[in-house]
C-alpha positions, -999 to +999 in steps of 0.1 A: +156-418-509+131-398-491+139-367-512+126-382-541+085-384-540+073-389-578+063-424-575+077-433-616+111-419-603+113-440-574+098-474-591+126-466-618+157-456-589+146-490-572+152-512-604+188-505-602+210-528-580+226-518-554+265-503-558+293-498-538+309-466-540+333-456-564+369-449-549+376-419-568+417-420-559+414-452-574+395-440-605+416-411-608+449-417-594+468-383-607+444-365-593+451-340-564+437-350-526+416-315-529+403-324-564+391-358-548+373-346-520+353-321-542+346-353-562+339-370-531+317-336-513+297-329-544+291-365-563+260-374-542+228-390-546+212-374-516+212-333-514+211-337-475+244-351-482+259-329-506+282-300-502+262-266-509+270-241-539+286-221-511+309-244-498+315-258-530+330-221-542+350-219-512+366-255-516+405-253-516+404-263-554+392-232-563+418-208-547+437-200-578+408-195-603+387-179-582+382-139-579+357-127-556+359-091-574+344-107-605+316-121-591+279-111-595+252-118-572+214-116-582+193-092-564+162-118-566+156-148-587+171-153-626+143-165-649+155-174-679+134-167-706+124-207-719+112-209-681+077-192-691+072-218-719+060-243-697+058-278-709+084-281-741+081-305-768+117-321-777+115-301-810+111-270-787+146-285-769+160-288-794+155-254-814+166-239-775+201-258-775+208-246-812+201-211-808+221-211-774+255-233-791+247-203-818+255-178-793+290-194-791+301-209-820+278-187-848+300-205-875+280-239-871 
């Protein structure tokens, strides 16, 4: 757990026991062999360990679905706009996840 350094998050990761892995094939036994090893590749604690957002769009699952054509990269960082607020109140949250479900389902 050496990426973690805020001393609150690692007092609270330590008050968990310890658990065995979850056999995913076992959890979800209808599931193809390349859906379980994304499972397997991107379900993990430590980021040293886990499969980067590259690799991850070039995993076999996504061979049908994907199309490079459509893609769109950024020619520097996205800020989003609630990024400049700074510190939010869960009010402030809140009022961010309506307005954003508005965008999609302006009926509700």
């Amino acid at each position: 757990m050496d990426f973690v350094t805020d001393e609150k998050a690692l007092e609270y990761l330590k008050s968990f026991g310890k658990k065995d892995r979850v056999d995913f094939k076992e959890l979800y036994p209808g599931a193809t062999a390349d859906c379980i090893d994304f499972l397997n590749r991107t379900i993990v604690f430590s980021p040293k360990n886990r499969i980067t957002i590259d690799q991850a769009l070039e995993h076999p699952l996504f061979i049908k679905v994907r199309d490079k054509k459509m893609e769109v990269v950024a020619s520097g960082p996205v800020i989003l706009g609630f990024e400049k607020e700074g510190e939010m109140d869960v009010p402030r949250l809140r009022q961010l996840f309506i307005e954003e479900i508005r965008k999609y389902h302006p009926k509700k």
